[in-house]
C-alpha positions as CSV (number, residue, x, y, z in Angstrom):
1,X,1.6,13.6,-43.0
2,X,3.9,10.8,-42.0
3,X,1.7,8.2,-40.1
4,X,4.5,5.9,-39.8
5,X,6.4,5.4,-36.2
6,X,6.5,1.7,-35.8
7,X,10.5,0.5,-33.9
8,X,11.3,-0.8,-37.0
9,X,11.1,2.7,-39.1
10,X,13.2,4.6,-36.6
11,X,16.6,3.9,-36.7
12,X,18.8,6.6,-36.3
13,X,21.8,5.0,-35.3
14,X,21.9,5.6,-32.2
15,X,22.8,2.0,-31.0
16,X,25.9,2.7,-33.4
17,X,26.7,5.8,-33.3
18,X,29.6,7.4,-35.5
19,X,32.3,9.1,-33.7
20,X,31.8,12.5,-34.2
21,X,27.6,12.2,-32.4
22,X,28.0,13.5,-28.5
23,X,27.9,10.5,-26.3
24,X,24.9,11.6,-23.9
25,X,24.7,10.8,-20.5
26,X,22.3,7.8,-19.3
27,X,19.8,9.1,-17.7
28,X,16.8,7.4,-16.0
29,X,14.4,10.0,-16.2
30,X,13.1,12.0,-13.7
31,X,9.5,14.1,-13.5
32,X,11.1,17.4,-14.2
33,X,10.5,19.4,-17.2
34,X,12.4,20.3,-20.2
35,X,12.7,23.6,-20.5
36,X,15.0,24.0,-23.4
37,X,12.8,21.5,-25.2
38,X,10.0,23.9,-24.4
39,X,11.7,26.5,-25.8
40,X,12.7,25.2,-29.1
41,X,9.5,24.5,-29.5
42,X,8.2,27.7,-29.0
43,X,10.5,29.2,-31.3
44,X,9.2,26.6,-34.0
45,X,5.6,27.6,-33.3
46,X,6.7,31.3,-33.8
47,X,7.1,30.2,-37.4
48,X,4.0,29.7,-38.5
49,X,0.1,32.1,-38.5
50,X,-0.3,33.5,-35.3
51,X,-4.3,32.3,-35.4
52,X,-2.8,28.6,-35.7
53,X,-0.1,28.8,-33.5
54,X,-2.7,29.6,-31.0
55,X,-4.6,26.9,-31.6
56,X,-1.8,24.4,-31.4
57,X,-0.5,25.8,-28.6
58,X,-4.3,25.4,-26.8
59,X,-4.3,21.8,-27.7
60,X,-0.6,21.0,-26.5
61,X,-1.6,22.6,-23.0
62,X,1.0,25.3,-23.4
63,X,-0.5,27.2,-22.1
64,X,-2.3,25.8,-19.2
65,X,-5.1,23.2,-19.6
66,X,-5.7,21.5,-22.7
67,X,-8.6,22.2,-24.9
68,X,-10.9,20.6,-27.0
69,X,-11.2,21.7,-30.6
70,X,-14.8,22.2,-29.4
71,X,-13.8,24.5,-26.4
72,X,-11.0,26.6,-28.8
73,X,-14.4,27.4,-31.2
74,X,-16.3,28.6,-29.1
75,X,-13.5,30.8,-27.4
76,X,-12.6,32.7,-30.9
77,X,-16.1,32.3,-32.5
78,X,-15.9,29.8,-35.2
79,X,-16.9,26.4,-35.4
80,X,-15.5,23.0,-34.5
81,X,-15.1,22.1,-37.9
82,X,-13.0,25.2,-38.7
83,X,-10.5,24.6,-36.0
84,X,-10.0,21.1,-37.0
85,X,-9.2,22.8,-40.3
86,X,-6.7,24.8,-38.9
87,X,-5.4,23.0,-36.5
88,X,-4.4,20.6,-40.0
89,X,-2.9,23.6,-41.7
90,X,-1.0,24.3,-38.3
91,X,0.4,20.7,-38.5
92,X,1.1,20.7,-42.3
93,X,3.6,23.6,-41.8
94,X,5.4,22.0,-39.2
95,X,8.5,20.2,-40.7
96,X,9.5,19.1,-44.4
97,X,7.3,16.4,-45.8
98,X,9.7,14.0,-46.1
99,X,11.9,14.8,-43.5
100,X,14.9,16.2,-45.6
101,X,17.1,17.7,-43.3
102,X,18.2,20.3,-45.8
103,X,14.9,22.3,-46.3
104,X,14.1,22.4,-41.9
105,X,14.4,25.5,-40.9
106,X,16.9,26.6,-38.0
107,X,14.6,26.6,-35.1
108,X,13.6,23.2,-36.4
109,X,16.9,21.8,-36.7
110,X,17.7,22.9,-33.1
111,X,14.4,21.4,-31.6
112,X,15.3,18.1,-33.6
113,X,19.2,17.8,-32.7
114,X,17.8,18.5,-29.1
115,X,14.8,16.2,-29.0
116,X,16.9,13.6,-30.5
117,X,20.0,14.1,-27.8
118,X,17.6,13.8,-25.0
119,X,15.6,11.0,-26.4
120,X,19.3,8.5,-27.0
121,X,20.0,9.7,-23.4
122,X,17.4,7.4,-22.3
123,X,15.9,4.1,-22.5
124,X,12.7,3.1,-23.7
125,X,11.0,2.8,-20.6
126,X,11.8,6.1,-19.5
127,X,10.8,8.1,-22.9
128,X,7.5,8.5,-21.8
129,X,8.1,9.6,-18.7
130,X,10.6,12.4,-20.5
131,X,8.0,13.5,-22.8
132,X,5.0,13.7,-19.8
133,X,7.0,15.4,-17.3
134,X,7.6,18.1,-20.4
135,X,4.1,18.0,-21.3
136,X,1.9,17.3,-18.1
137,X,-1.4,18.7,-19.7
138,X,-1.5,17.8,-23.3
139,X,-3.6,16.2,-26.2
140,X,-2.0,13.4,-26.8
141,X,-2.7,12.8,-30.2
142,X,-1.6,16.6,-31.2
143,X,1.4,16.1,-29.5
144,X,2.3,12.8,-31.1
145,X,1.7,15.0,-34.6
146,X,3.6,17.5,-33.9
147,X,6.6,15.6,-32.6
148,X,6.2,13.2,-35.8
149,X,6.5,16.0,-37.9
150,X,9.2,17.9,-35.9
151,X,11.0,14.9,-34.3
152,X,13.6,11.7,-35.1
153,X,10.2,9.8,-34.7
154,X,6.6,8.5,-36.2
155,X,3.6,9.7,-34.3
156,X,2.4,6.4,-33.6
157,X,6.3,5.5,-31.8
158,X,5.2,8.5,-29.8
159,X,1.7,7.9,-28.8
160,X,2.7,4.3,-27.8
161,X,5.6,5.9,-25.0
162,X,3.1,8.0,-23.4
163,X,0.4,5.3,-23.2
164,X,2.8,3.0,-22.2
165,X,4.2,5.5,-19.4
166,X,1.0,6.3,-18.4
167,X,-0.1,2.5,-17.6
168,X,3.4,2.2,-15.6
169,X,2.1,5.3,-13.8
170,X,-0.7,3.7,-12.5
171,X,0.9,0.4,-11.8
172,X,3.5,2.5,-9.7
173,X,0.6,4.5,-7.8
174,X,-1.4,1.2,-7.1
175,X,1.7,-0.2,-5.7
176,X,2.2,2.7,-3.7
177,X,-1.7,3.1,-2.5
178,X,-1.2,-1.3,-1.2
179,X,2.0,0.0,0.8
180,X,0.4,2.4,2.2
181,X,-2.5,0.4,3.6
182,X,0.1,-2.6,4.3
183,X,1.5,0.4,6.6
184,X,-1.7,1.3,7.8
185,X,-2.1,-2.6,8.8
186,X,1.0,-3.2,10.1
187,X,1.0,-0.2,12.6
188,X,-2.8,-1.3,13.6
189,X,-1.0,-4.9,14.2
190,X,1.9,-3.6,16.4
191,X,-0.2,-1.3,18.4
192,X,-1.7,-4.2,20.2
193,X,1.6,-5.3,21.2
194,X,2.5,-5.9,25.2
195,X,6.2,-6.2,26.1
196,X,6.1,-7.7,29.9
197,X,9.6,-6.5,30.2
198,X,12.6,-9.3,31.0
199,X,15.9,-9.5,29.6
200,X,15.9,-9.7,25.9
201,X,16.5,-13.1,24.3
202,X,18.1,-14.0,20.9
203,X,16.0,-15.7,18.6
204,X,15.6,-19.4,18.5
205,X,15.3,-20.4,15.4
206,X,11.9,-22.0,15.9
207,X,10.3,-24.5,13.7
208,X,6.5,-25.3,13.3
209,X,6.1,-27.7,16.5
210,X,2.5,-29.1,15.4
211,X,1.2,-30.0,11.8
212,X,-1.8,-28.2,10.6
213,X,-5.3,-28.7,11.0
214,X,-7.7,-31.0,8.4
215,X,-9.4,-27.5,8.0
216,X,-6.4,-25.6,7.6
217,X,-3.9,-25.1,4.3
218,X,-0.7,-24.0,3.3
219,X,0.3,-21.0,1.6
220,X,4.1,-20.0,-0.4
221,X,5.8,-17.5,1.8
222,X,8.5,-15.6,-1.0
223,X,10.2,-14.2,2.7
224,X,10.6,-17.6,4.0
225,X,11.4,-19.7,0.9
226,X,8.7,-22.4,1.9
227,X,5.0,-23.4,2.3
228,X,3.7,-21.7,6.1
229,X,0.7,-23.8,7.6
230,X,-2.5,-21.7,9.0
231,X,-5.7,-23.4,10.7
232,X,-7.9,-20.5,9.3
233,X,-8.7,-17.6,7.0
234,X,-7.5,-15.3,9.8
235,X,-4.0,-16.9,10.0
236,X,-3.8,-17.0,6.0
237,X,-4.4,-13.0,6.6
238,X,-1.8,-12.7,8.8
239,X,0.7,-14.7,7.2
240,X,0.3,-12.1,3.9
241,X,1.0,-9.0,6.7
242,X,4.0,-11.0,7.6
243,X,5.4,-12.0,4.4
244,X,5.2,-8.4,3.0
245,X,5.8,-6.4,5.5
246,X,9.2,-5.0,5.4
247,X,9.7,-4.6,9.5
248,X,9.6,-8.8,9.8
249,X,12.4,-10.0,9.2
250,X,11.1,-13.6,9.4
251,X,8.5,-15.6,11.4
252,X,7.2,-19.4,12.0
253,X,3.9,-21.0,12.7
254,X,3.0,-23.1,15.3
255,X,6.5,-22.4,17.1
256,X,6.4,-23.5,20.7
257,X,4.2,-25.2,22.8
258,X,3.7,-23.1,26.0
259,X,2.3,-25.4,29.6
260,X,-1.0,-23.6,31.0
261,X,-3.3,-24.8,34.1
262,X,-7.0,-25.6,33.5
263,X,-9.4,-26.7,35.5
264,X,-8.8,-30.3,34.5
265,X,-4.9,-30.2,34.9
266,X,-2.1,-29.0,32.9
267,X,-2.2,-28.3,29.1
268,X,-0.1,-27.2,26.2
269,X,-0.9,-24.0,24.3
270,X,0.4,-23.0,20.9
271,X,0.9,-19.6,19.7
272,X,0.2,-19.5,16.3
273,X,3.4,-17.6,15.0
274,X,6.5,-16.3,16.0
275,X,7.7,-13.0,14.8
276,X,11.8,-11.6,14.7
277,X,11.4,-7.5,13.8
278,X,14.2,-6.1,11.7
279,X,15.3,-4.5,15.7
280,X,15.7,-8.2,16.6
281,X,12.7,-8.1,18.9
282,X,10.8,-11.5,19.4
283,X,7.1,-11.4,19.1
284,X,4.6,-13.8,19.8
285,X,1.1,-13.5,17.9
286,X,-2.3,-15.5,19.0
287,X,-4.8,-15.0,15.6
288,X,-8.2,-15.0,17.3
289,X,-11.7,-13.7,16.4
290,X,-12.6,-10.9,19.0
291,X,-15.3,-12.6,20.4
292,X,-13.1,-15.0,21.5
293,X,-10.9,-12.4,23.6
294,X,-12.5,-13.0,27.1
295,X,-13.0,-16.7,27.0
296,X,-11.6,-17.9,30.0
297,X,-9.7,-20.5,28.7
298,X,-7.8,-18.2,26.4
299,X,-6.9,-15.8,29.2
300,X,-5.3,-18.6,30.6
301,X,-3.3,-19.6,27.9
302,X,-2.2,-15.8,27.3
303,X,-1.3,-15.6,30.7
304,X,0.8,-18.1,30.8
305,X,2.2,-16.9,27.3
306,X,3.0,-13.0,28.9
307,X,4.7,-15.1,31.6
308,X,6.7,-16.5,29.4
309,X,7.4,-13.4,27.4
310,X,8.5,-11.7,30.6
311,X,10.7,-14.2,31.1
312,X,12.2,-13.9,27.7
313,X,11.9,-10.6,26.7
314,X,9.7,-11.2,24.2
315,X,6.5,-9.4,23.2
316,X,2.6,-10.8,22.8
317,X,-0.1,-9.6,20.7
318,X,-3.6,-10.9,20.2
319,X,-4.8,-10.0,16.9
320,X,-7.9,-10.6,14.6
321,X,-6.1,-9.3,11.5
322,X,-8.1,-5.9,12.0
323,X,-7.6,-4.5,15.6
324,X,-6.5,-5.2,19.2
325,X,-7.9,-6.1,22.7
326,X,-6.7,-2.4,23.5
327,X,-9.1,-1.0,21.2
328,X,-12.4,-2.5,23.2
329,X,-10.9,-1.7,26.2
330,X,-11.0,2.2,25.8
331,X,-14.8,1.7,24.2
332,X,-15.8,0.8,27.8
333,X,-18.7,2.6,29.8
334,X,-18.7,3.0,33.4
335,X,-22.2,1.9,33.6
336,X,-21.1,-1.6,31.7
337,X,-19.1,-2.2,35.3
338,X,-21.7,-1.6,37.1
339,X,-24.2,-3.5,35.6
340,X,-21.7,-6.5,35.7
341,X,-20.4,-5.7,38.9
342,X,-24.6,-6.4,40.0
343,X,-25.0,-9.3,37.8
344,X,-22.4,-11.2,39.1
345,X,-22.6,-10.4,42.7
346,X,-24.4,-13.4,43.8
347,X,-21.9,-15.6,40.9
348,X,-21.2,-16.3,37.9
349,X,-24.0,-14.7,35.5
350,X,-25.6,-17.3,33.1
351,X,-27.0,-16.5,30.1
352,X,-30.9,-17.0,31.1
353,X,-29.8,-13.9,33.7
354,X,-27.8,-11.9,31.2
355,X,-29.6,-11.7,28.2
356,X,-32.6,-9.1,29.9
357,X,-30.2,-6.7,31.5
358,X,-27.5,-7.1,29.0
359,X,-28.8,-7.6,25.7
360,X,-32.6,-6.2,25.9
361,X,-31.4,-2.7,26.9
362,X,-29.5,-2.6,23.6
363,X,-25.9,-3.8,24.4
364,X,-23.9,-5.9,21.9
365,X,-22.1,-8.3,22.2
366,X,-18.6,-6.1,21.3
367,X,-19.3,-3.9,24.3
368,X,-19.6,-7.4,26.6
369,X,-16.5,-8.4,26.0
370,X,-15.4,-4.7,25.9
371,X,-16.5,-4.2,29.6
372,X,-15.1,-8.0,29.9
373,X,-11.3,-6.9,29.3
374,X,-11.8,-3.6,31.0
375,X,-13.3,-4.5,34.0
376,X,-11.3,-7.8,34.4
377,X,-14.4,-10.7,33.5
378,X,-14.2,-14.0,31.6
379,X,-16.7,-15.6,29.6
380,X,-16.5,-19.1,30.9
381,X,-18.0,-21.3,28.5
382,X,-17.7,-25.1,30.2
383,X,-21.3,-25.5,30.8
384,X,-22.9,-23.2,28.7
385,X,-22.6,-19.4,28.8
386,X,-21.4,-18.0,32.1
387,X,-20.0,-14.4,32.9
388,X,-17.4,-14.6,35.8
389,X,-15.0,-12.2,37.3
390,X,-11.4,-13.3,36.4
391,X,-8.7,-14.4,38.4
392,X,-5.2,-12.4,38.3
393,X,-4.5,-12.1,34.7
394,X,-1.1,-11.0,34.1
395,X,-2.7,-10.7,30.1
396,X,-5.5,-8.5,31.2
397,X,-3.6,-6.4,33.6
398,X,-1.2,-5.4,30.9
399,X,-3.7,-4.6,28.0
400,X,-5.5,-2.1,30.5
401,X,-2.0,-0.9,31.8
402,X,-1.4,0.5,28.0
403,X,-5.1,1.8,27.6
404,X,-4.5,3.9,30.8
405,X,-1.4,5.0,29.3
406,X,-2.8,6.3,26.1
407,X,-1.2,3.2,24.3
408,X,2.4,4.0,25.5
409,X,2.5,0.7,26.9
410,X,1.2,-0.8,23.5
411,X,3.4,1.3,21.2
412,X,4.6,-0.2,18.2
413,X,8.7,-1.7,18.7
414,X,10.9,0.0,16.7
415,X,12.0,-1.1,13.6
């Protein structure tokens, strides 16, 4: 048996042919089956003992699944041993022994001239791919035999095109399983999305407005050509959904700074980015932990950033990289209201008079500030820990306009 199969011991000329070889098409190989390959074959297997063509046929997967040489034994009532015997004897009669042309036999000339066509049409890459579409359920090892004794090439040549088709396989699937959940991400991202309305506005062309935090970092963005600044790990996240998701188009951080009202006078407010969507929508994103959503100092920033995005055109969206204010809001329970509704009748509800009613019947702190954003409250933290009701909140009033609607309101733009 020829164990040989290295690139360097197959050369049939096929990188110069003569004129009179057929020209075959370039193919790139697809994951259909050759059935005139499996057809010569089976003609060459008719040439040898019917006992061990069965048996090479079992262990090529001809016939359905694979088997061991274990599994054949005990099917036809002899011992391991004895089929590897055969299954030797099988291999043996399969081509010459030193691959002289002139002593194959016809059905062997016809499986090589046809093996050898397909295998020029291709290019090294897509070889394995040929050979495992043909053979989806095979031994390996038998079938890298039997086309070294049959075929223009060495076992081992063969063995290392299906191995190295098979570790491309995988790479492809893994690539396709991380689309998949970047798609999965992405579509949680958008459907937190509120478009206020307005007339749609170009985009700017912003630039980062603000340098980034001593905590903060840079990371390379391949979609922007450049290092992007984030203040946290939940920006870093974010900038990784933008970067390689194919529905932004581009997108800055830090890219305005937006004039909001607090208690002690007028301030500026920074979105963290700025998105443009392959539709040419403008999006606006604030990265914040979701217990962080109902802080009344952050519904007055977002309401003064939806203002602006009415007046724009734009769209907001206040993300923590895994979900959306929309996605508390529908978690609410009628009795939350209540019991914040009685709480804060007399004022704002401190912590001291929280915690019993609140927290020692077994509420969280997610379902707070899930009743906080339903039910329109803040969590004013100046002096301490306060639950207040909240003031007209252009922010609040659209989240729970698109968690009445089902999430119409918050449906992803198209892209």
């Amino acid at each position: 048996m020829e164990t040989g199969g290295g690139a360097d011991e197959w050369d049939p000329g096929w990188e110069n042919a003569p004129p009179w070889y057929p020209a075959a098409p370039d193919v790139d190989g697809g994951d259909e089956p050759d059935l005139q390959l499996l057809q010569c074959l089976d003609d060459v297997l008719r040439g040898i003992r019917p006992r061990q063509r069965d048996i090479l046929r079992r262990r090529l997967g001809l016939a359905g699944v694979p088997e061991s040489q274990q599994e054949i034994g005990e099917a036809i009532g002899v011992t391991r041993q004895r089929i590897s015997q055969l299954e030797k004897k099988a291999l043996a009669r399969l081509g010459p022994g030193e691959r002289n042309r002139r002593r194959r036999k016809p059905a062997e000339l016809t499986f090589v001239e046809h093996l050898t066509c397909e295998l020029r049409s291709r290019h090294r890459p897509q070889r394995g791919r040929y050979l495992r579409a043909t053979f989806p359920e095979t031994n390996d090892r038998v079938l890298a035999e039997v086309l070294g004794r049959l075929g223009p090439v060495g076992p081992c040549e063969v063995a290392s095109w299906l191995r190295a088709f098979d570790v491309a396989r995988r790479e492809e699937d893994e690539q396709a399983r991380r689309r998949e959940r970047l798609e999965r991400r992405w579509t949680r991202f958008v459907e937190g999305v509120t478009t206020p309305g307005g007339e749609v506005t170009s985009w700017p062309g912003f630039r980062p407005c603000r340098a980034v935090a001593e905590e903060g970092g840079t990371r390379w963005s391949a979609k922007l050509g450049r290092h992007v600044q984030y203040d946290s790990g939940l920006e870093e996240t974010l900038i990784l959904l933008f970067d390689e998701s194919p529905h932004v188009a581009e997108y800055c951080e830090q890219p305005l700074r937006i004039r909001y009202q607090w208690f002690d006078g007028p301030h500026d407010y920074v979105p963290d980015f700025a998105l443009r969507l392959q539709d040419g929508r403008t999006v606006l994103v604030e990265a914040k932990p979701r217990t962080m959503w109902v802080d009344a100092v952050n519904l007055a920033k977002w309401n003064a950033a939806t203002r602006l995005c009415h007046g724009r055109g734009w769209a907001f969206v206040v993300s923590d990289g895994r979900g959306h204010p929309g996605d508390l809001i529908r978690l609410a329970e009628p009795a939350d209201r209540s019991l914040l509704d009685a709480l804060t009748a007399a004022g704002p509800a401190s912590y001291p008079r929280l915690a019993g009613p609140w927290f020692g019947t077994g509420r969280t702190w997610a379902q707070l500030v899930s009743a906080c954003l339903a039910y329109g409250y803040t969590l004013d933290r100046r002096e301490g820990f306060a639950v207040t009701r909240a003031r007209h909140s252009p922010w609040l009033d659209a989240l729970r306009a698109g968690a009445r609607a089902g999430g119409e309101a918050n449906s992803p733009p198209a892209c």
